[in-house]
N, CA, C and O of each residue as an XYZ file, in Angstrom:
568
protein
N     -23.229     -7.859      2.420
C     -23.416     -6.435      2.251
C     -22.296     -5.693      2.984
O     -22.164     -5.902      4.190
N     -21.617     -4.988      2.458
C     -20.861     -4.138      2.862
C     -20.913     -3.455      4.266
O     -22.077     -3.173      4.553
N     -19.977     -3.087      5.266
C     -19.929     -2.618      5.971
C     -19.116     -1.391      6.739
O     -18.218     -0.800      6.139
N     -19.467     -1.049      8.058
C     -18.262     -0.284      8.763
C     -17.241     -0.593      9.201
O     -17.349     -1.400     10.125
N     -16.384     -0.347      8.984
C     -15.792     -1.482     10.553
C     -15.865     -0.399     11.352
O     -16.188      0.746     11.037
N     -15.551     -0.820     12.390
C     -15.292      0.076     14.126
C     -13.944      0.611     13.841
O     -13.188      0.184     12.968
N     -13.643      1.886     14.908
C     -12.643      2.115     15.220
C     -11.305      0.950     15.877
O     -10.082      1.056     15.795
N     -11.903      0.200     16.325
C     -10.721     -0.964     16.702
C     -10.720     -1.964     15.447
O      -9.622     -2.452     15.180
N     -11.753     -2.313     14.685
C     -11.479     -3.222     13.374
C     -10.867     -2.925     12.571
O     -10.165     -3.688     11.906
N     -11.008     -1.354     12.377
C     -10.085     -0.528     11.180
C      -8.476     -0.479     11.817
O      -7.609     -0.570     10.948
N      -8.103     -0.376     12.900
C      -6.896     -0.175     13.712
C      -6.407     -1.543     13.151
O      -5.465     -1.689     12.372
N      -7.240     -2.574     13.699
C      -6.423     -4.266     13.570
C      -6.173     -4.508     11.656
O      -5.262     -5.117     11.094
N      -7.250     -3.838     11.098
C      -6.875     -4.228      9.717
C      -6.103     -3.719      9.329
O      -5.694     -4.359      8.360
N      -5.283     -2.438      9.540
C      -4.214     -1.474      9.333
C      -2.942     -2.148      9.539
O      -1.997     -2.087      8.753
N      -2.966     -2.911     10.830
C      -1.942     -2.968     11.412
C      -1.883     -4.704     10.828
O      -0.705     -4.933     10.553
N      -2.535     -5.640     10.629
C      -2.248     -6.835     10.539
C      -1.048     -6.927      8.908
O      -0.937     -6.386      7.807
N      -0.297     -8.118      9.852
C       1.262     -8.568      8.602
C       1.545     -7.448      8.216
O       1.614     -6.383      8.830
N       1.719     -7.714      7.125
C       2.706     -6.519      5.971
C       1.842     -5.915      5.089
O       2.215     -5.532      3.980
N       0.992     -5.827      5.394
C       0.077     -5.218      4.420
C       0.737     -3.902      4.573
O       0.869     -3.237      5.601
N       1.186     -3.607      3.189
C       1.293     -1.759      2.971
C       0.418     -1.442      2.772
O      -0.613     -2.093      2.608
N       0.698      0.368      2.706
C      -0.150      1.101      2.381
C      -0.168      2.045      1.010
O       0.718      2.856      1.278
N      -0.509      2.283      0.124
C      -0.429      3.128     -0.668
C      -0.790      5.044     -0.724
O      -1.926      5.511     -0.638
N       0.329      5.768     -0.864
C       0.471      6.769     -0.438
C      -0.136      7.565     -0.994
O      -0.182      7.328     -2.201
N      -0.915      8.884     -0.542
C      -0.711     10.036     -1.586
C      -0.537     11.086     -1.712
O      -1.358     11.794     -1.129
N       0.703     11.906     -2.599
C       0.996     13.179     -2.001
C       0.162     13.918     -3.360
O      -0.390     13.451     -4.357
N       0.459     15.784     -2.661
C      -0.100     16.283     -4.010
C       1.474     17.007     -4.534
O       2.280     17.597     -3.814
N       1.572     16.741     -5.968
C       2.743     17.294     -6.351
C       2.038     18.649     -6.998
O       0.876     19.023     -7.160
N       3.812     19.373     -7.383
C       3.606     20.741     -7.599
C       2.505     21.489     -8.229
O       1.987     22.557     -7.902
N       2.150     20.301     -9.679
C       1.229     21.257    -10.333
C      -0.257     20.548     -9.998
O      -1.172     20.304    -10.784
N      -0.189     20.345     -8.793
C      -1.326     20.025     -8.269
C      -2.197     17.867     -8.425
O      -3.197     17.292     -7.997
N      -1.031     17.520     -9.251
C      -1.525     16.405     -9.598
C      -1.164     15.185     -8.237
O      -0.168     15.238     -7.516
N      -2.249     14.157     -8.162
C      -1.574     12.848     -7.190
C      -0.514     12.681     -7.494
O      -0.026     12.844     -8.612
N       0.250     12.150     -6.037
C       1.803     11.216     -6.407
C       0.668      9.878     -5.588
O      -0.240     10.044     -4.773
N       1.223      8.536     -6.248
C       0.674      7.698     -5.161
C       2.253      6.522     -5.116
O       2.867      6.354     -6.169
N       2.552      6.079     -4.296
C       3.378      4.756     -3.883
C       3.242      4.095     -3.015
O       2.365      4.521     -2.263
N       3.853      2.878     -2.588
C       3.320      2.239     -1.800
C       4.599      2.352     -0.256
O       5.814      2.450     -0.429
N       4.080      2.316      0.817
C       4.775      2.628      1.909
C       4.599      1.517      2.760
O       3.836      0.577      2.539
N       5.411      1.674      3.849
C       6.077      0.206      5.104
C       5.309      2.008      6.003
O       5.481      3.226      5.948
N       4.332      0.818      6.834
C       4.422      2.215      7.952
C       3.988      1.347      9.051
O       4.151      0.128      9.005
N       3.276      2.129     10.329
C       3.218      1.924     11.464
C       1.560      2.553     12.065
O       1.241      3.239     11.094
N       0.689      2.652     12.825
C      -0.246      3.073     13.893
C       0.400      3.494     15.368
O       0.523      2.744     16.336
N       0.670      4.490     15.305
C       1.295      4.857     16.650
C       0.735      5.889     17.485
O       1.137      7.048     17.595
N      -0.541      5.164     18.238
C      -1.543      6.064     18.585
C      -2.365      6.527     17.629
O      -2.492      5.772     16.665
N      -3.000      7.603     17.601
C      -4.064      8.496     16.713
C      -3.286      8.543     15.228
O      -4.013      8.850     14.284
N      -1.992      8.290     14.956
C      -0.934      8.820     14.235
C      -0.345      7.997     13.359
O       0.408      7.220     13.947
N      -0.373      7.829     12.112
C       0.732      7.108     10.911
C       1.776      7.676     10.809
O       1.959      8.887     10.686
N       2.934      6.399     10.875
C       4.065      6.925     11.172
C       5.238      6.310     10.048
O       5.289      5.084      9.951
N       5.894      6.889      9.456
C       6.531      6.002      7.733
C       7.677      7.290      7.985
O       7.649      8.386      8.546
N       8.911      6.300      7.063
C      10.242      7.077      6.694
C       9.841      7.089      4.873
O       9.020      6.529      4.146
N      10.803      7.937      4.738
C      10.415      8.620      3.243
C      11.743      9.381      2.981
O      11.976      9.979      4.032
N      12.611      9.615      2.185
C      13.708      9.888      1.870
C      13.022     11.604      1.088
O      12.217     11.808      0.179
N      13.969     12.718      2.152
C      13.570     14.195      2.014
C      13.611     14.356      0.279
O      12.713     14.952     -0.316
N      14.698     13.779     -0.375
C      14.388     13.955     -1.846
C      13.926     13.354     -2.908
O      14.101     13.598     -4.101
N      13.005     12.126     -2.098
C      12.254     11.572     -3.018
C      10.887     12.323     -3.192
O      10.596     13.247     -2.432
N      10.065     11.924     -4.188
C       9.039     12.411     -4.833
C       8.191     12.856     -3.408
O       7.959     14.029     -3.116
N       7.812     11.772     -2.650
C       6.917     12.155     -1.745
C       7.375     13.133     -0.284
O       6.683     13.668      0.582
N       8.958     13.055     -0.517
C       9.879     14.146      0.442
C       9.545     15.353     -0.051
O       8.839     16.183      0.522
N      10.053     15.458     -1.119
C       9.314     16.642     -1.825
C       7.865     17.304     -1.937
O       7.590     18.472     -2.211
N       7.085     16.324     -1.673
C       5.630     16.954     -2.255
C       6.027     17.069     -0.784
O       7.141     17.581     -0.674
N       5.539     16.794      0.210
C       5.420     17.019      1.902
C       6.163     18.171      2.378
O       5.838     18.455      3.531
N       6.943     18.840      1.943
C       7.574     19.468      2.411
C       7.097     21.326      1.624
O       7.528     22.448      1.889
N       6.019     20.817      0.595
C       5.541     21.923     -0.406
C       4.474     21.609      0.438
O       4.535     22.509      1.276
N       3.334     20.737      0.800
C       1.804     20.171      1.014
C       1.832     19.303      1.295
O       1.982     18.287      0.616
N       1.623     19.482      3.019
C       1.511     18.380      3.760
C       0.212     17.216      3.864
O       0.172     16.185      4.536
N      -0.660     17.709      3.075
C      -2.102     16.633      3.048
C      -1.614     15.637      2.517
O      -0.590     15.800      1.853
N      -2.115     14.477      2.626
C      -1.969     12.868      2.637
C      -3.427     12.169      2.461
O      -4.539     12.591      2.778
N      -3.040     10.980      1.859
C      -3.791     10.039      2.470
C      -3.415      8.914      2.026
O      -2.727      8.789      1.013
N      -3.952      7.684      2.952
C      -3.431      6.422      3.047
C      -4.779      5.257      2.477
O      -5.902      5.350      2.972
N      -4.539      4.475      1.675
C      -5.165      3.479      1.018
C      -4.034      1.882      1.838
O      -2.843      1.569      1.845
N      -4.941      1.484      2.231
C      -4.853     -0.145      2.822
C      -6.203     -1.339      2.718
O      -7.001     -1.429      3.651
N      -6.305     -2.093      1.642
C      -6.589     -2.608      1.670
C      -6.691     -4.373      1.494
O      -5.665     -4.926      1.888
N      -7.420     -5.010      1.138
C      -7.025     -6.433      1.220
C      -7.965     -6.979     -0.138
O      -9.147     -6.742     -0.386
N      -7.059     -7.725     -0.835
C      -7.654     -7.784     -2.355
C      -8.361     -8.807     -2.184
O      -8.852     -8.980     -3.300
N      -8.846     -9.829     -1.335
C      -9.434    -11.127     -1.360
C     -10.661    -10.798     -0.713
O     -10.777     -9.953      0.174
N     -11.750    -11.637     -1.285
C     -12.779    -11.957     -1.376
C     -12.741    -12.171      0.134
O     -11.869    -12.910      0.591
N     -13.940    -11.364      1.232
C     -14.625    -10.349      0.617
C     -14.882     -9.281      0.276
O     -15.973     -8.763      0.042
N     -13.271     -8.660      0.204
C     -12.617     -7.050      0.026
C     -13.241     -6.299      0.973
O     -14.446     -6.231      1.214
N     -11.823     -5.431      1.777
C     -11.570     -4.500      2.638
C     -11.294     -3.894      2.491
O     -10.427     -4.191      1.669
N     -11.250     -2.521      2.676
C     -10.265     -1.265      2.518
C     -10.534     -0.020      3.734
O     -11.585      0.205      4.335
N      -9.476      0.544      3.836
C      -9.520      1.487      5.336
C      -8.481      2.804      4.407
O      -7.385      2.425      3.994
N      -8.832      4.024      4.186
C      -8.690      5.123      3.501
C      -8.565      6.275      4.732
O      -9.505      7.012      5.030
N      -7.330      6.305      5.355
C      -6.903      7.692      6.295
C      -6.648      8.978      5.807
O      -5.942      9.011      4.799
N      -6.978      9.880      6.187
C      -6.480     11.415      5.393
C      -6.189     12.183      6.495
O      -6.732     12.135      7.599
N      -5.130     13.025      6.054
C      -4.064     14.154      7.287
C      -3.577     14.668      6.733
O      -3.602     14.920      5.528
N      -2.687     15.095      7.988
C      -1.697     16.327      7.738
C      -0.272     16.080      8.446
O      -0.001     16.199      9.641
N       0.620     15.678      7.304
C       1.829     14.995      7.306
C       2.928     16.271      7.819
O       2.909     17.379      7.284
N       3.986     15.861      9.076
C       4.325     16.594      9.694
C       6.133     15.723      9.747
O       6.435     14.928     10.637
N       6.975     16.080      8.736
C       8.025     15.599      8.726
C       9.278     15.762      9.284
O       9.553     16.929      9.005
N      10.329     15.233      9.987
C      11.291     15.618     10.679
C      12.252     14.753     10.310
O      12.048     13.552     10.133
N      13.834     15.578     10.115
C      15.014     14.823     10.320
C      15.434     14.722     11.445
O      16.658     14.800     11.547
N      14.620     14.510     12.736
C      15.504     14.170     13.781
C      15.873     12.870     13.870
O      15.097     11.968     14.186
N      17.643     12.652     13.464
C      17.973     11.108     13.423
C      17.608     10.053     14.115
O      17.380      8.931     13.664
N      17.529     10.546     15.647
C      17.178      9.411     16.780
C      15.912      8.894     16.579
O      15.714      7.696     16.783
N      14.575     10.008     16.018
C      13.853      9.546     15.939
C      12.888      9.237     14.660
O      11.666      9.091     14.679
N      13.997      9.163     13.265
C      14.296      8.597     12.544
C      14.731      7.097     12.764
O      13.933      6.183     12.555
N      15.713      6.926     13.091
C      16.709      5.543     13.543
C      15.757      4.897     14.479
O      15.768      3.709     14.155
N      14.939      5.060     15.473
C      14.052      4.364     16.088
C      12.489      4.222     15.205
O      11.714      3.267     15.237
N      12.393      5.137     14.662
C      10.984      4.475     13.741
C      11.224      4.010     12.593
O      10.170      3.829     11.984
N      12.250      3.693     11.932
C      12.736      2.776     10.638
C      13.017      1.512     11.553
O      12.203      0.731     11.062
N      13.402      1.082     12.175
C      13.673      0.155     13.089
C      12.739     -0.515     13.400
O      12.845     -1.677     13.008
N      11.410     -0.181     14.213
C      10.382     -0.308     14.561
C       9.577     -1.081     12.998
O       9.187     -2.239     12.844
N       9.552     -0.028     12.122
C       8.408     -0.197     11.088
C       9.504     -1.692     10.669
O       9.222     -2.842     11.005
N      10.489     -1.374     10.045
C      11.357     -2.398      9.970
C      11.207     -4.190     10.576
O      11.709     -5.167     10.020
N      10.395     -4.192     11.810
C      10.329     -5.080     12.203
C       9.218     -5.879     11.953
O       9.172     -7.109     11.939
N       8.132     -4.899     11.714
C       7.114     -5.299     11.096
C       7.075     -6.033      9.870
O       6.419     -7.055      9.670
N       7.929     -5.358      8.946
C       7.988     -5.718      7.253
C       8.860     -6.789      7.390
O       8.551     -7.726      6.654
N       9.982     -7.003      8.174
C      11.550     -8.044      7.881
C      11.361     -8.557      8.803
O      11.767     -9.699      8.584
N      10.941     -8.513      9.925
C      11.216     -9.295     11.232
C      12.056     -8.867     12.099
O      12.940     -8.161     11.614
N      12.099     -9.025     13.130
C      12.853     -8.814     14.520
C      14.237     -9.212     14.311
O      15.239     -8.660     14.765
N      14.157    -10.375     13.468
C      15.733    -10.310     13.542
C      16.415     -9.797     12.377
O      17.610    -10.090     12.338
N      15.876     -8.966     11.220
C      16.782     -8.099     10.524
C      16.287     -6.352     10.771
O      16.910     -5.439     10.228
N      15.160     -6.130     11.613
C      14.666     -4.906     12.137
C      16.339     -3.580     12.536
O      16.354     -2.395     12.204
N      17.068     -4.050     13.010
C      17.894     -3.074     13.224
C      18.994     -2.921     11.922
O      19.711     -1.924     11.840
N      19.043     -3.983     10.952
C      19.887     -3.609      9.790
C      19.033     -2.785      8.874
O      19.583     -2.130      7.989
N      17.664     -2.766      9.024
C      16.849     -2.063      8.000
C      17.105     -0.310      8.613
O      17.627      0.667      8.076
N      16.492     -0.505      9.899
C      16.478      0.629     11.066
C      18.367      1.335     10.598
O      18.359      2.523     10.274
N      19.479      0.780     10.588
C      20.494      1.523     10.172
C      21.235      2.148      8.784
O      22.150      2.971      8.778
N      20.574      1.518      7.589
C      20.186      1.762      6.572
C      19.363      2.817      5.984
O      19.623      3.557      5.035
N      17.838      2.716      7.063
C      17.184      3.586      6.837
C      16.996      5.069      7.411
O      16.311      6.045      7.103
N      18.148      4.692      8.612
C      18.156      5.863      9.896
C      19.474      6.891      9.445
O      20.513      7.243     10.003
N      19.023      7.080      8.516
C      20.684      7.988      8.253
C      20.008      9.513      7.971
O      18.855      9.831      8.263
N      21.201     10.523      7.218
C      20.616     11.883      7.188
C      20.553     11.438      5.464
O      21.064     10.689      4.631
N      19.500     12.532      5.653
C      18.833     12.265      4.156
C      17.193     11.817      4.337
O      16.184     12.124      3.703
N      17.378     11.146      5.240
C      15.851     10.319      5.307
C      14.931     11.128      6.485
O      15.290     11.703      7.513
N      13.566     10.920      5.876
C      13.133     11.843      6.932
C      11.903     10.617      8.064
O      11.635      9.452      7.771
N      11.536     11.165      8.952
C      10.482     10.282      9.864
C       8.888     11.189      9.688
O       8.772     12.327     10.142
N       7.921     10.582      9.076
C       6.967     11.384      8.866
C       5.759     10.942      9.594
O       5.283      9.847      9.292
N       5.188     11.678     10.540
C       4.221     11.540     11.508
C       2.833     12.512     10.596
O       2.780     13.666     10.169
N       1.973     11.494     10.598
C       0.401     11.867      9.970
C      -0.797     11.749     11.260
O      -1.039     10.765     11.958
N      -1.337     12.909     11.291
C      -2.584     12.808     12.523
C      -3.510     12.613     11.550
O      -3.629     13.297     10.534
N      -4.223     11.592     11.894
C      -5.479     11.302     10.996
C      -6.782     11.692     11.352
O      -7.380     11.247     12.331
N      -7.287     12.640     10.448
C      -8.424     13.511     10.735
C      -9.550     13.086     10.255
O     -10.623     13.589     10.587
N      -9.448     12.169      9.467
C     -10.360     11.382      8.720
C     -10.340      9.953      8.246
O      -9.380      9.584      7.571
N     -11.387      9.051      8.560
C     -11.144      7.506      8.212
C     -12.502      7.370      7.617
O     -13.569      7.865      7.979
N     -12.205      6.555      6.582
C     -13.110      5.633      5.791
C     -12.921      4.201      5.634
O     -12.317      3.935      4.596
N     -13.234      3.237      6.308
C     -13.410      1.933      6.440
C     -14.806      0.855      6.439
O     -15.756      0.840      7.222
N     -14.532      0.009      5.283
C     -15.329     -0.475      4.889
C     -14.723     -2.388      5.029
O     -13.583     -2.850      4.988
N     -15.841     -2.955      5.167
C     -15.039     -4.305      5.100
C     -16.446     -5.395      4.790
O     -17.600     -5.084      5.083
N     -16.044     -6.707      4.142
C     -16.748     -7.445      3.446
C     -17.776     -6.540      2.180
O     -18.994     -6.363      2.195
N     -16.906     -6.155      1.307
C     -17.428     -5.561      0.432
C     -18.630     -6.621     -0.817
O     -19.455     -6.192     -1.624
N     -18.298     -7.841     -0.539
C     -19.184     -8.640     -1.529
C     -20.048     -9.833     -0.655
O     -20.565    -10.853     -1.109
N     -20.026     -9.400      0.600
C     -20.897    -10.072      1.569
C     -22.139     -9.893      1.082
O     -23.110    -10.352      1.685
């Protein structure tokens, strides 16, 4: 039977391997954007790079609401559903240190700073989400 998880179960399921997350912005005429994102838990806070003129640079910068879909497709299905208010910045340094970071997660430690310089340039933005809302559920066919 389906469950809660806790505030620390939902944290560890977020954060375990490479599991992405799937994004969602609202575009202009009001419809979902969804894609899938490399991000981070950094404190209370989701933390992902996003390029200012891609689709989801764009919607964020019109409507900052979000939300994040992470789940795990295997039996006995998980999923953890965050919602906020996405707060974006080109500050390079701290751009170049959180592509780096998330970077290490997805590639590993030892290609983390070629992703981090690639991804740390102008153009790209660093987008910090306070999450105001969680929905987490886990062993869905228990």
């Amino acid at each position: 039977m389906a469950q809660k998880m806790t505030d620390e179960e939902w944290r560890a399921f977020v954060s375990y391997g490479t599991r992405t997350g799937k994004l969602a912005t609202v575009r202009a005429d009001g419809s979902p954007h969804i894609a899938p994102i490399w991000f981070l838990l950094d404190g209370d806070e989701l933390v992902f790079n996003t390029g200012k003129e891609t689709v989801k640079g764009r919607n964020l910068a019109r409507d900052n609401r979000v939300a994040l879909c992470v789940d795990d497709d295997r039996p006995p299905y998980s999923f953890v559903v965050l919602n906020g208010e996405a707060r974006p910045t080109e500050d390079l340094d701290q751009v170049r240190h959180w592509a780096t970071r998330i970077a290490a997660r997805y590639m590993g430690e030892e290609r983390a700073e070629e992703f981090g310089s690639r991804n740390g340039v102008p153009g790209e933005l660093l987008v910090r989400v306070s999450i105001d809302h969680v929905v987490a559920m886990k062993d869905m066919t228990d």
